[in-house]
RODO-2510 file (C-alpha; in nm, 4 decimals, decimal comma):
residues 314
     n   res          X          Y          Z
     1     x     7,4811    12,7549     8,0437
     2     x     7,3744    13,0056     8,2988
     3     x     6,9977    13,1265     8,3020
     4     x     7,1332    13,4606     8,1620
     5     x     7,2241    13,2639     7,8189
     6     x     6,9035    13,0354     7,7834
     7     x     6,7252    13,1069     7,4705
     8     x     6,3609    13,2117     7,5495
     9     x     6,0764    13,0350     7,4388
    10     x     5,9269    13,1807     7,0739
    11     x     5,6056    13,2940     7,1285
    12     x     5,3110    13,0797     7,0764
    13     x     5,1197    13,1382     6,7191
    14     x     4,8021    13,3344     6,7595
    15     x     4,4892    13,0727     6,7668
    16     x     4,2958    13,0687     6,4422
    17     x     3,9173    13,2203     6,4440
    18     x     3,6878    12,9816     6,5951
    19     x     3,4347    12,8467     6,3313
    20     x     3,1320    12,9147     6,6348
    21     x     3,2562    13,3435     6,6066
    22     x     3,2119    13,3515     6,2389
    23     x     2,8990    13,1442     6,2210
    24     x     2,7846    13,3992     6,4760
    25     x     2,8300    13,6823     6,3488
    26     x     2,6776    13,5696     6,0145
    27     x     2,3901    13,4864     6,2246
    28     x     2,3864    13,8041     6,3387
    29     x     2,3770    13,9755     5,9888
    30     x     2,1468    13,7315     5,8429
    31     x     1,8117    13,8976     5,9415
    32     x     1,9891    14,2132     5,6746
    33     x     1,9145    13,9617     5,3926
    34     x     1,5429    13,9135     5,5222
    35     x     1,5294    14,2997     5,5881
    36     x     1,6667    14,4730     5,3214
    37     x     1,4793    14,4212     5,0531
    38     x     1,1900    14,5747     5,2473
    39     x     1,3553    14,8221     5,4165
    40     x     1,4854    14,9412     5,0087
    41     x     1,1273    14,9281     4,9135
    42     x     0,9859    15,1358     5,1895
    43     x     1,2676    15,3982     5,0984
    44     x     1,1946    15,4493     4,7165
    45     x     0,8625    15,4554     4,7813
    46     x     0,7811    15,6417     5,1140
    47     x     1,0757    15,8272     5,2523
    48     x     1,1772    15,9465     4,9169
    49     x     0,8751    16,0908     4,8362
    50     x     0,8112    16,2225     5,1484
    51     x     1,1525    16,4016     5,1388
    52     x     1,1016    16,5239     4,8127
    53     x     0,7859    16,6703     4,8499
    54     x     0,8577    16,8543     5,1368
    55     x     1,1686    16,9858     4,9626
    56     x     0,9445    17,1220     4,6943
    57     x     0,7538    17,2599     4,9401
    58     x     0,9994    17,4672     4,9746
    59     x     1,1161    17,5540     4,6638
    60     x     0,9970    17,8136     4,3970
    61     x     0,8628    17,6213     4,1165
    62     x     0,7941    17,7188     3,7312
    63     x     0,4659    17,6468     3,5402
    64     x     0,7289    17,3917     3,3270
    65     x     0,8446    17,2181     3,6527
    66     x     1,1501    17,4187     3,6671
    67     x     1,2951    17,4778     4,0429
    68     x     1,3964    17,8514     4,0627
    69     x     1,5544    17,8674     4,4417
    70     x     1,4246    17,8205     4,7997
    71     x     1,1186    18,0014     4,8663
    72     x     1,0924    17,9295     5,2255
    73     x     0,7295    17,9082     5,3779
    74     x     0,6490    18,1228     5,0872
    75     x     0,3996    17,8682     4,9068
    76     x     0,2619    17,7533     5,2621
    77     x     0,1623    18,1577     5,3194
    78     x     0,0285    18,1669     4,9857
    79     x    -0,1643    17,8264     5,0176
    80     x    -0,3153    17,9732     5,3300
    81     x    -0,4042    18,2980     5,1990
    82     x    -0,6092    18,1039     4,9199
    83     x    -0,9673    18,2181     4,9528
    84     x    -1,1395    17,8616     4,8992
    85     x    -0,8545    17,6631     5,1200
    86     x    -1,0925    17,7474     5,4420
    87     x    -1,4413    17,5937     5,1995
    88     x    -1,2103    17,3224     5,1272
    89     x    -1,1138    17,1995     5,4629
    90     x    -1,4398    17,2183     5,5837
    91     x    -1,5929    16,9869     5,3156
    92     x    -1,3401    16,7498     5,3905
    93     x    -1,3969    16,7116     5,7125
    94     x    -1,7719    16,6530     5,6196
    95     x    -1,6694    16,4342     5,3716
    96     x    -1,4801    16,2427     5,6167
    97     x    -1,7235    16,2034     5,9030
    98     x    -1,9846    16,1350     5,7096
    99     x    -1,9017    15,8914     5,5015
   100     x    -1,6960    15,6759     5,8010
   101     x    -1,9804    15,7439     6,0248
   102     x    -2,2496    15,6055     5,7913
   103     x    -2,0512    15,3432     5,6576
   104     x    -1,9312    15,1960     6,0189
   105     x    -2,3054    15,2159     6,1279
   106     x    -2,4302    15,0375     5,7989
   107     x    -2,1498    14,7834     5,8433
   108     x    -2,2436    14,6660     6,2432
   109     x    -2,5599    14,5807     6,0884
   110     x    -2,4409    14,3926     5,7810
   111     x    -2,2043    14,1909     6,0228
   112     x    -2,4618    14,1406     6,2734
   113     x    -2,6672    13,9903     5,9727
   114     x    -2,3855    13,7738     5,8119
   115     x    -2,3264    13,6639     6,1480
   116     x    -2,6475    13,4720     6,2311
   117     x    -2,7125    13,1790     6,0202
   118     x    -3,0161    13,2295     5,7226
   119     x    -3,0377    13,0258     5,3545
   120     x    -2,8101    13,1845     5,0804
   121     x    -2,5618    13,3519     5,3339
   122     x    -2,2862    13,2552     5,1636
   123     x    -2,4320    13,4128     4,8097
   124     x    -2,4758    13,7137     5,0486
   125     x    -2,1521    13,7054     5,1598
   126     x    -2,0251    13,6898     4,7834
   127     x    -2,2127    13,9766     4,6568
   128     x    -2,1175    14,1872     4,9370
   129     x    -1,7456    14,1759     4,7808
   130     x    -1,8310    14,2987     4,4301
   131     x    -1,8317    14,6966     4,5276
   132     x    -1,4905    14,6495     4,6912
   133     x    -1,3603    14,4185     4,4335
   134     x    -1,4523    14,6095     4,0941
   135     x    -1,2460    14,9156     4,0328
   136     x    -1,3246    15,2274     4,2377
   137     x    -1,3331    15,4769     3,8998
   138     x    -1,5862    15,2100     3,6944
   139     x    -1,8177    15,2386     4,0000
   140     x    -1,7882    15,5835     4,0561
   141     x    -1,8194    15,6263     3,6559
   142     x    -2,1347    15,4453     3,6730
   143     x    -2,3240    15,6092     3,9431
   144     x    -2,2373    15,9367     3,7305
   145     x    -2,4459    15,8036     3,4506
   146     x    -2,7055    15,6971     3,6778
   147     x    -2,7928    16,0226     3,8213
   148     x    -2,7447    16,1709     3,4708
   149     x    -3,0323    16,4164     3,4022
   150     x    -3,1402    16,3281     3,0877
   151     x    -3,1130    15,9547     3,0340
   152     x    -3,0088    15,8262     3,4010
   153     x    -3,1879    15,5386     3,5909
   154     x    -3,2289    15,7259     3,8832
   155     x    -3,4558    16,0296     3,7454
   156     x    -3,6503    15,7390     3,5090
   157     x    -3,7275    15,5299     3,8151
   158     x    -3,8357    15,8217     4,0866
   159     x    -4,0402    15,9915     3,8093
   160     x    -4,2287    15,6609     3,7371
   161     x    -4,2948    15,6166     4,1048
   162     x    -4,4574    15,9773     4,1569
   163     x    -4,1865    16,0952     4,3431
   164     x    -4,0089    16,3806     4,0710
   165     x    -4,2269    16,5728     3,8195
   166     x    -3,9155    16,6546     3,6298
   167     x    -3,5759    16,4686     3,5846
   168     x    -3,3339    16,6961     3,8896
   169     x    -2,9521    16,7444     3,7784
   170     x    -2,8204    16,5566     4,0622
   171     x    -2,4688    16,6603     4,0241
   172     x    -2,5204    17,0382     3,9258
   173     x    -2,6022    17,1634     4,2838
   174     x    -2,3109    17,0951     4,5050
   175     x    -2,5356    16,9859     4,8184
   176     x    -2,6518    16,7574     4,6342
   177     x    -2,3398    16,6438     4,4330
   178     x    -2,1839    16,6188     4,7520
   179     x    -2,4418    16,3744     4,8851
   180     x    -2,4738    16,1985     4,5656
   181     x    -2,0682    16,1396     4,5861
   182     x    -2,0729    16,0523     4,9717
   183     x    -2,3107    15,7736     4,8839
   184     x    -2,0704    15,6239     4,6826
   185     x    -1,7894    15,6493     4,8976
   186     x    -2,0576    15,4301     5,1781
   187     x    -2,1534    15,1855     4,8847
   188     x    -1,7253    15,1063     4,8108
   189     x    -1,6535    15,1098     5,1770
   190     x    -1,9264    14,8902     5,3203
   191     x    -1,7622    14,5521     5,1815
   192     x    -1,4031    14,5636     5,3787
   193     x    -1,5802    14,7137     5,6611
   194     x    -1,8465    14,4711     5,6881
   195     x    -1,6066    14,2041     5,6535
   196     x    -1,3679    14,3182     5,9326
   197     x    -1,6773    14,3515     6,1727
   198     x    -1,7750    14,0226     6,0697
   199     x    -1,4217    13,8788     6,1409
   200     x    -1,4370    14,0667     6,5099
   201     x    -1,8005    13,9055     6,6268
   202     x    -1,6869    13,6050     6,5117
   203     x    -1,4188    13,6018     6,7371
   204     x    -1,6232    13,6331     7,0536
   205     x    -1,6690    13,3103     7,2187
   206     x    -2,0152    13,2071     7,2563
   207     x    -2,0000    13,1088     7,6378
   208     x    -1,9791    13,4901     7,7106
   209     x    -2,3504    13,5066     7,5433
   210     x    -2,4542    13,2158     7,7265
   211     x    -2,3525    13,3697     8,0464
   212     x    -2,5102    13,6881     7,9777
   213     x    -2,8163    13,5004     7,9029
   214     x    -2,8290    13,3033     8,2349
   215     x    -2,7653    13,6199     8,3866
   216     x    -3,1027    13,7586     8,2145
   217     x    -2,9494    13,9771     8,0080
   218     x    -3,1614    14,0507     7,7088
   219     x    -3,0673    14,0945     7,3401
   220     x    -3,0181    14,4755     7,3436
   221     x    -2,8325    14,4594     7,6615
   222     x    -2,6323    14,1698     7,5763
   223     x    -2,5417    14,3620     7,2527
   224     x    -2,4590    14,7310     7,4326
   225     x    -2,2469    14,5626     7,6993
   226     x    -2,1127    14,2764     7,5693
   227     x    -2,0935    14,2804     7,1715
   228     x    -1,9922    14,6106     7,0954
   229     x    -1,6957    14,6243     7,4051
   230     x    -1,5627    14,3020     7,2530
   231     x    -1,5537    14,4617     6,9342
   232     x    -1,3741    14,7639     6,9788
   233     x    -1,0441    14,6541     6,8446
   234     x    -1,1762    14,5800     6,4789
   235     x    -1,4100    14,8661     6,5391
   236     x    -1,0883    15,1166     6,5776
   237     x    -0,9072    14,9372     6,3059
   238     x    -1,2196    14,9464     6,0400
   239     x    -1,2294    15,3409     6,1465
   240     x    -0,9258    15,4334     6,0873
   241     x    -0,8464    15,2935     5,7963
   242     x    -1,1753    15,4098     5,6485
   243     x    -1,0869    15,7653     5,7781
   244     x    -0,7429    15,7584     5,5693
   245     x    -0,8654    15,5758     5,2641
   246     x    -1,1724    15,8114     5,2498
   247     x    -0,9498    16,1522     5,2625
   248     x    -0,7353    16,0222     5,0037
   249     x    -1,0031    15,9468     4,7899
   250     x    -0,9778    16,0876     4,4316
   251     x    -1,1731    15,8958     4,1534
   252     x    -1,4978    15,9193     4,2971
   253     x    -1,4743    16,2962     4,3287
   254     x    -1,3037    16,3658     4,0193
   255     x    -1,4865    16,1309     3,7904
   256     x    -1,8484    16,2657     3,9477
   257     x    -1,7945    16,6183     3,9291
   258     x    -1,4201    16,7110     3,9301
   259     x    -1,4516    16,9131     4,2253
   260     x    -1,6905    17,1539     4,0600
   261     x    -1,8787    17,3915     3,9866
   262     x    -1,5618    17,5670     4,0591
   263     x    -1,4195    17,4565     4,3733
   264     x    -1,7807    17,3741     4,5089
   265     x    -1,7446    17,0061     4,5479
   266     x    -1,3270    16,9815     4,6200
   267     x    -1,1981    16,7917     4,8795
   268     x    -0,8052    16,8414     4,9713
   269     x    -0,6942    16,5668     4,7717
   270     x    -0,8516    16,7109     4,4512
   271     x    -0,8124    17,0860     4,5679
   272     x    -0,4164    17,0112     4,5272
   273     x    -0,4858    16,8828     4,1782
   274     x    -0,6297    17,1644     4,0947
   275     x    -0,3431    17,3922     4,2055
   276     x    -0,0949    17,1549     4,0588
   277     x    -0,2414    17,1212     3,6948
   278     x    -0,5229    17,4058     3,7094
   279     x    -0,3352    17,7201     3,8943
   280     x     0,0206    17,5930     3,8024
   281     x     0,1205    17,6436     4,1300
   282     x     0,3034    17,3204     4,1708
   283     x     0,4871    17,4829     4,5329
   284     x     0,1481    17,5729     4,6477
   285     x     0,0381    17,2059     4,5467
   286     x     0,3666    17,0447     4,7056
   287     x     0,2768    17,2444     5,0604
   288     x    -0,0883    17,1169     5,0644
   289     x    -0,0065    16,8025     5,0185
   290     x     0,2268    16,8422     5,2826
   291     x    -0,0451    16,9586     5,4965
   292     x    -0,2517    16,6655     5,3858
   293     x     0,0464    16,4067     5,5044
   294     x     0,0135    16,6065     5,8617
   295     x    -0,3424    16,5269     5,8571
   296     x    -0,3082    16,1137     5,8048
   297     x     0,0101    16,1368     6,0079
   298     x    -0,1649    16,2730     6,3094
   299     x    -0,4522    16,0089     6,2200
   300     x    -0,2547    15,7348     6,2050
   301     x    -0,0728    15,8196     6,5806
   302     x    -0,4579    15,8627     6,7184
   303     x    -0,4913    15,5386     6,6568
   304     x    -0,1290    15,3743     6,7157
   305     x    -0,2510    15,5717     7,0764
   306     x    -0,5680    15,3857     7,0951
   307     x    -0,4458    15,0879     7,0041
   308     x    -0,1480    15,0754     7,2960
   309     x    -0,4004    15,1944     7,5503
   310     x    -0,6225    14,8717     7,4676
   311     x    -0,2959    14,6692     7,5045
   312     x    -0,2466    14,8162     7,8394
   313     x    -0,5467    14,7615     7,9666
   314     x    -0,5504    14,4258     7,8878
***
């Protein structure tokens, strides 16, 4: 038979998958299993809100919750145009300084003292958790009753010492209601804040103190140049999250004074309230708290800046 007529050869069968590919690419999907969950939880409960208050934002909104159209910036205009927005702002930003700055001051020495070694630290250490651990609106509630003008501790016990003539309505004048409520704020913040200090000094190796000492440095120098360098990271992380925890704070405010007289004593967070429930101006209340999301956005990339800058220099 000539080459012409020679049957060809059937093609060989394609080779089946090799079991390595498909455990592969399982492999390579596993880590959705791990991942999803999280990622579906972080959705529904960030994103989504996120998304949806912005959207109102930008929508015209009824008294009875009822969306009538986009409004455009029209609520952000008429947020800004709000006489006691500008009052507002400012006491927040007091509020917010004051309280981190106090409480991150109070807390270096409460580490500094749970640090060193003295009889009934760990009792110390205990009690210190009680303000954090108890509920933020009990304590709050409380300290309310406390500087209550007629039958609070406070007046009883400053008017037995000689120091009042008269029992002082703490929580009528908003300088003082503002103080009074800061000093809460301090008293629920020291705990965590102490304890995250605490956490950072005991991380520093003793040999650097040694060193320092052979070197002749003394205690306040050893502390300015040595203690407080080394403790920068927890020091950023402690201020931070003091700095968004304190702006979103609500039940102290609200259960001291409710923002009042008026608006006297409002922060942001209970200044939206207020326009939400109060004004029924739910797209005015939708745009500030859009505003307030800015505000904790732009804190939280201050310090995801810090906190790369420290892992570049080190």
């Amino acid at each position: 038979m000539s080459a012409a007529g020679a049957e060809r050869p059937a093609p060989a069968a394609p080779a089946p998958p090799s079991p390595r590919r498909g455990r592969g690419r399982w492999r390579a999907l596993e880590p959705l299993l791990w991942l999803g969950p999280a990622t579906l939880l972080i959705l529904a409960m960030v994103v989504w809100p996120v998304v949806e208050m912005i959207r109102t934002s930008l929508t015209r909104v009824s008294s009875t919750g009822q969306s009538q159209g986009f409004a455009g910036v029209r609520n952000y205009t008429d947020l800004f145009a709000e006489g006691d927005l500008p009052g507002v702002l400012l006491r927040t930003l007091v509020w917010v300084v004051g309280v981190v700055t106090v409480t991150v001051v109070l807390s270096l020495g409460l580490a500094q003292l749970l640090n060193s070694r003295f009889p009934g630290r760990r009792l110390v250490r205990w009690a210190l958790i009680v303000p954090w651990a108890s509920s933020v609106l009990m304590t709050a509630l409380i300290w309310r009753w406390m500087l209550n003008n007629f039958y609070g501790v406070v007046n009883r016990l400053l008017m037995d010492l000689g120091v009042l003539d008269a029992p002082v309505n703490w929580l009528a004048d908003p300088g003082q209601a503002l103080v009074a409520m800061m000093g809460v704020a301090v008293f629920v913040s020291l705990p965590f804040t102490s304890f995250v200090l605490l956490a950072g000094l005991q991380s520093i190796p003793a040999e650097v103190y040694e060193a320092a000492r052979v070197d002749g440095a003394g205690p306040l120098r050893g502390y300015l140049g040595i203690t407080l360098p080394l403790l920068r990271p927890s020091l950023v992380v402690a201020a931070i999250i003091n700095v968004i925890n304190v702006f979103n704070s609500f039940p102290i405010i609200w259960a001291m004074t409710r923002g009042g007289p008026g608006f006297a004593t409002d922060t942001t967070t209970t200044y939206l309230y207020k326009l939400a429930f109060d004004n029924q101006s739910v797209g005015e209340s939708a745009a500030m708290a859009v505003v307030n999301f800015g505000l904790v956005l732009a804190v939280v990339l201050v310090y995801l800046r810090v906190v790369r800058g420290q892992e570049d220099t080190a």
